[in-house]
C-alpha positions in Angstrom: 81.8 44.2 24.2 85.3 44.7 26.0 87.1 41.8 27.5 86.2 42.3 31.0 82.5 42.4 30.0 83.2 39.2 28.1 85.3 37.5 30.8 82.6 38.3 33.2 79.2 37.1 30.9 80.8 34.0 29.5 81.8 32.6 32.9 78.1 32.5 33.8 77.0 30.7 30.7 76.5 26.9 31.2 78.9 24.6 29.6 77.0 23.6 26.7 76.7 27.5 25.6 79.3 27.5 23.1 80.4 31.5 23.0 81.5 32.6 19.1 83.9 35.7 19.3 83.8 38.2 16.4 86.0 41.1 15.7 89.2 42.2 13.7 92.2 40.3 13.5 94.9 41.1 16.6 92.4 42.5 18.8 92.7 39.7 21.4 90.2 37.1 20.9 92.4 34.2 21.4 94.0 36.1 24.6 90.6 36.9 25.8 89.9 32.9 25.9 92.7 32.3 27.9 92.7 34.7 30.5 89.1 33.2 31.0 91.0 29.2 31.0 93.2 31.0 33.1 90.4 32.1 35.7 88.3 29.0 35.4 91.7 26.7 35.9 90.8 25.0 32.6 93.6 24.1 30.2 93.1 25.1 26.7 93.1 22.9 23.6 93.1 25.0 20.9 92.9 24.4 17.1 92.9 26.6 14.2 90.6 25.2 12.0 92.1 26.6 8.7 94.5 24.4 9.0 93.6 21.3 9.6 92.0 18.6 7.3 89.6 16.2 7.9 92.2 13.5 9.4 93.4 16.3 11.9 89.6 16.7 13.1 88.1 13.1 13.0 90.6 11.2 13.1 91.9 8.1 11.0 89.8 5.1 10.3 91.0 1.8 11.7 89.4 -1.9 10.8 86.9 -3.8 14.1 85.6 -7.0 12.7 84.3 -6.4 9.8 83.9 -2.6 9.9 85.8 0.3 10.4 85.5 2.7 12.9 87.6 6.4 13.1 89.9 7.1 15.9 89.7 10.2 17.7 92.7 12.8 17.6 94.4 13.5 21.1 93.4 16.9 21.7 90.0 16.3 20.8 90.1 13.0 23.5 91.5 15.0 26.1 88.5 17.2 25.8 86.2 13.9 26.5 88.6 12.4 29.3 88.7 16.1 31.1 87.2 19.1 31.8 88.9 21.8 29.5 88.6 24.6 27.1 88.3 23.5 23.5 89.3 26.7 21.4 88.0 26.0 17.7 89.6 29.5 16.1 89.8 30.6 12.9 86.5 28.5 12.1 85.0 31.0 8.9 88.5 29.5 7.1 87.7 26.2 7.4 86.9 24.3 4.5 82.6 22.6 4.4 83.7 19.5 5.8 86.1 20.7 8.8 82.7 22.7 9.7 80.6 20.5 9.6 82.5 18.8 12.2 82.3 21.8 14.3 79.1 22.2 13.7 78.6 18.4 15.4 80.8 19.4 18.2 78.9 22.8 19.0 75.4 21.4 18.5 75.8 17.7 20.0 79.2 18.2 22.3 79.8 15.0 20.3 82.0 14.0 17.5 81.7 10.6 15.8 79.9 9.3 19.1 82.7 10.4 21.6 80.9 13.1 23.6 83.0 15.6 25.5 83.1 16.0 28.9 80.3 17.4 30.6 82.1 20.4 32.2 84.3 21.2 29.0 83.6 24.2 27.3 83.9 25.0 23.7 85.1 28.6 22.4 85.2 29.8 18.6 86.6 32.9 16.7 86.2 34.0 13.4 87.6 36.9 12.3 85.0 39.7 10.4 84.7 39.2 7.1 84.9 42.4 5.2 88.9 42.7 5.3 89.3 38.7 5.0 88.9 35.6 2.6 86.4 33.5 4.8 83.5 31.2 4.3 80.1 31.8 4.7 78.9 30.6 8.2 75.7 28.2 8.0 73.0 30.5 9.5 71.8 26.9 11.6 75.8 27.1 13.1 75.4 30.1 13.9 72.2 29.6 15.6 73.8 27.6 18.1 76.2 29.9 19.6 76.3 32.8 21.8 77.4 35.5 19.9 79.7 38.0 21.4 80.8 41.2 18.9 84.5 42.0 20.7 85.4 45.7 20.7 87.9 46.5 23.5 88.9 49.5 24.6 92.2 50.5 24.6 92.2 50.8 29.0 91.5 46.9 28.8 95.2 46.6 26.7 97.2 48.7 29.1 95.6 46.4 31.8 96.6 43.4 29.9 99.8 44.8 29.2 100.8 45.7 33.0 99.4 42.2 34.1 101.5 40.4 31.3 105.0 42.0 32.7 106.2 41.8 28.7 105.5 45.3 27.6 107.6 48.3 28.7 106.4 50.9 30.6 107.1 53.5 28.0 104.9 51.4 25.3 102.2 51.3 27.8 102.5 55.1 28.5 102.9 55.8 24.8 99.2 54.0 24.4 97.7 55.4 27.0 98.5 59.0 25.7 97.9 57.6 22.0 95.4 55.1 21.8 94.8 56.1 17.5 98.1 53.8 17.2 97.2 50.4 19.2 95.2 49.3 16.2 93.8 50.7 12.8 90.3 51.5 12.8 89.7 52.1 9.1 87.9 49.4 7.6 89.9 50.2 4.2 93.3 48.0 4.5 95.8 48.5 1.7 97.7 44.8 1.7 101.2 46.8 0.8 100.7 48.4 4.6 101.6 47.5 7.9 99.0 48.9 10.5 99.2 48.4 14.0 96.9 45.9 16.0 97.3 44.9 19.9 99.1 42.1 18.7 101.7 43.5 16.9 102.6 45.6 19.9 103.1 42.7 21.8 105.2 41.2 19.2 107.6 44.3 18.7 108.0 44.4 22.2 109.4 40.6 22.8 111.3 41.4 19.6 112.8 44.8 21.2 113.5 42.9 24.6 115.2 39.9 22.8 117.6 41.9 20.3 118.2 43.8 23.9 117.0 46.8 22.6 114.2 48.6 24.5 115.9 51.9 25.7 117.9 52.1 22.8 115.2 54.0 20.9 117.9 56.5 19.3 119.5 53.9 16.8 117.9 52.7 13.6 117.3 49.5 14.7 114.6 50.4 17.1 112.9 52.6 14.8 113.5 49.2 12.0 111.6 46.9 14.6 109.0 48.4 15.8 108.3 50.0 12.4 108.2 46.1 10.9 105.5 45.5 13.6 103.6 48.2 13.6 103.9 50.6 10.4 106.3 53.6 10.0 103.3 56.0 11.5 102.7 54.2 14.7 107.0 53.8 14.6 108.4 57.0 14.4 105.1 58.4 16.4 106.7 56.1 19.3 110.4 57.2 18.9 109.2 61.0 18.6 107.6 59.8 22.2 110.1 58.6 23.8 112.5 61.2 23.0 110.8 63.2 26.0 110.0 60.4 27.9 112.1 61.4 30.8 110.1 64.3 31.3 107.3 62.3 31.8 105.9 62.1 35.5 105.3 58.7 36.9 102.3 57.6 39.6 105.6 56.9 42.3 106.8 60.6 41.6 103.7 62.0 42.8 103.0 59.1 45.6 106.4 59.1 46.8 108.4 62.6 45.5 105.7 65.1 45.1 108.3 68.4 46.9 110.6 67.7 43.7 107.8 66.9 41.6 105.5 69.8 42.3 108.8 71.8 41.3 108.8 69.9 37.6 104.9 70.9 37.1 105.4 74.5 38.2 107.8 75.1 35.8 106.5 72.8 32.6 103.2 73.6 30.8 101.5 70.4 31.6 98.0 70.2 29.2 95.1 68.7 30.5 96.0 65.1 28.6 99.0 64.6 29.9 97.5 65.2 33.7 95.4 63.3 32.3 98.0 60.7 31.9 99.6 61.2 35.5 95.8 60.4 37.0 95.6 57.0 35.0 98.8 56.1 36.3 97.6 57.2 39.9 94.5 55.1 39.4 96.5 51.9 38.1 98.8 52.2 41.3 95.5 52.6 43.1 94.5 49.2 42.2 97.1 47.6 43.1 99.0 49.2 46.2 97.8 50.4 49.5 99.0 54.1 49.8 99.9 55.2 53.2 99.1 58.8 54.7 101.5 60.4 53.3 101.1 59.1 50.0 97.6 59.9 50.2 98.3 63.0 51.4 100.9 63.6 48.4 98.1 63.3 45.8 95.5 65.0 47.4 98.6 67.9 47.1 98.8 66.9 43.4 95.2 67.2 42.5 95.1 70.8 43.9 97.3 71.5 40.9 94.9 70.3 38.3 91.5 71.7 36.7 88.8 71.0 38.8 87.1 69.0 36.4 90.4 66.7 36.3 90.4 67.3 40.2 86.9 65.6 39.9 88.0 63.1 37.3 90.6 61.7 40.2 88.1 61.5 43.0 86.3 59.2 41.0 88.6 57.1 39.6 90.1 56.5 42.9 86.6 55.8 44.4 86.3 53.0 41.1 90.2 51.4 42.1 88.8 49.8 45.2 86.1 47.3 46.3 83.0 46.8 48.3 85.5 45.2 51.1 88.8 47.5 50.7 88.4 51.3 50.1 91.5 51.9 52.0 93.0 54.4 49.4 89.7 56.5 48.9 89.0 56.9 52.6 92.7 57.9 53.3 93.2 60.3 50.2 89.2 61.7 50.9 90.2 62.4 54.9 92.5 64.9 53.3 90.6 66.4 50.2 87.1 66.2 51.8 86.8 70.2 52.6 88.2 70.8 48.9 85.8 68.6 47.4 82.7 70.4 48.6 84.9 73.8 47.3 85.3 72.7 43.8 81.9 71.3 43.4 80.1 74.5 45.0 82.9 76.6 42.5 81.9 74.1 39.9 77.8 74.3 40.2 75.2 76.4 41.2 72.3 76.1 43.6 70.1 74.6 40.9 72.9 72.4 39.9 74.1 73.9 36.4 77.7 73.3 35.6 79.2 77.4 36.2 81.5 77.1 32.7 84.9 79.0 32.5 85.9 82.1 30.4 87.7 79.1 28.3 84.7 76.8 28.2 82.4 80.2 27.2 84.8 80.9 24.3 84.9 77.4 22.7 82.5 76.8 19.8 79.4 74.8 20.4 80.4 71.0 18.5 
């Protein structure tokens, strides 16, 4: 499951569903749960259970009368005065005892008889086990959460990114033409590596920004960073990148300069992934702009430029950047490409509707 699909599923769970995230380390778990907070207008109270002992999650005895009677920690009280997000990460590492407590917490919303507020909801992450030194979860614990396997997709990082305002533009271009570097896929890790993960992106990018360094990808300092971060692979992939980054064509190049631009894609070899590229940027601007006519009019220009199955590719994805209540852009760019569309899809189909494959497409081998 991406983020978005989890954002959107968890929100409609009741309170007392407690949702368990699974999935690699640096993928975004903990970032998923708060942009969720974030949208519910719920503060987060967080807690990585690895590290805390049985003090830090029950609190300390104190003497009534004759008995004693334990003291409740502040975060978890604020979770039983208020409405909130209680984020219990990290849970799998936890020693018996500190899950056990969960466990309370999860099954009853309870701990030591202080319930938690009705409308607070508890979150967990564990991270999988086969690259990790975790506990065995009790099969009953896990029993009593909704389980939620997070996989995202590389489009949900760029989104995250751009909304975020932290990563550079050329980072976020450099995944989006290179999603094999945001994170490593094998499930054989060498400890003596450094691989790349969503997180460490982020990280080498507030480093970059702090040692005042992001366009300075020519000195060895750069490469140093970034290559601490995210491996030497990922690193000098990055720097080989940016190197010709200039000649890279931006969504506002074709919205806003498309005569000079045209003149930059006449005379470059552009392959089909980095069009590619230029129509995800389009889309993204889509999203979050209203293009005017001639804007409009400038893409519908660019997209008679590009294959028709990329030509295609953009009607769609401009058709997906709006909403049931605003599809300014599509209606504006489809007043203009209307007559065009019906020519690529009758050059694209026959009668019967079979795709009519080119010389190129006849050649390549059957996969």
């Amino acid at each position: 499951m991406d983020i978005n699909s989890f954002k959107e599923i968890a929100r409609l769970l009741p309170p007392e569903v407690a949702p368990l995230l699974i999935g690699d380390h640096g993928i975004g778990k903990s970032q998923a749960v708060y942009q969720l907070a974030e949208e519910l207008k719920l503060p987060v109270r967080e807690r990585r259970l690895s590290q805390m002992t049985e003090g830090d999650m029950i609190g300390l005895p104190k003497m009534e009368g004759e008995s004693t009677k334990f003291c409740p920690p502040d975060w978890y009280m604020d979770a039983c005065n208020k409405p909130c997000v209680l984020f219990l990460d990290e849970i799998n590492r936890a020693t018996p005892e500190i899950m056990q407590a969960a466990f309370q917490i999860v099954l009853d919303k309870e701990l030591n008889g202080y319930k938690l507020h009705p409308e607070t909801r508890v979150f967990a992450a564990i991270n999988q086990s086969v690259n990790y030194q975790v506990n065995e979860m009790d099969p009953a614990l896990m029993d009593r959460f909704f389980i939620i396997h997070l996989s995202p997709n590389h489009e949900s990082w760029i989104a995250w990114a751009q909304a975020s305002g932290e990563i550079p533009e050329s980072m976020i271009d450099f995944i989006r033409q290179n999603p094999r570097h945001l994170e490593h896929t094998d499930k054989n890790y060498d400890a003596k590596e450094i691989y790349p993960s969503r997180r460490s992106w982020h990280r080498s990018a507030r480093s970059l920004k702090y040692a005042n360094l992001v366009d300075k990808f020519e000195t060895l300092e750069f490469y140093q960073i970034v290559m601490g971060f995210v491996g030497p692979a990922a690193a000098s992939s990055y720097v080989d990148f940016l190197k010709n980054y200039d000649k890279l064509i931006s969504a506002e190049d074709i919205l806003n300069a498309w005569t000079k631009t045209k003149k930059v894609l006449s005379t470059k070899k552009f392959t089909n992934e980095r069009l590619n590229s230029i129509i995800e940027k389009l889309e993204d601007h889509a999203k979050a702009n209203k293009w005017t006519e001639k804007q409009a009019k400038n893409v519908f220009e660019f997209s008679k430029e590009v294959p028709p199955e990329l030509f295609l590719s953009l009607l769609q994805k401009i058709s997906n950047s709006g909403t049931e209540d605003d599809d300014h852009n599509m209606i504006t760019f489809y007043s203009f490409a209307q007559d065009y569309t019906l020519e690529v899809i009758n050059q694209k189909f026959d009668e019967e509707g079979n795709e009519i494959k080119s010389e190129e497409q006849k050649e390549e081998p059957a996969k």
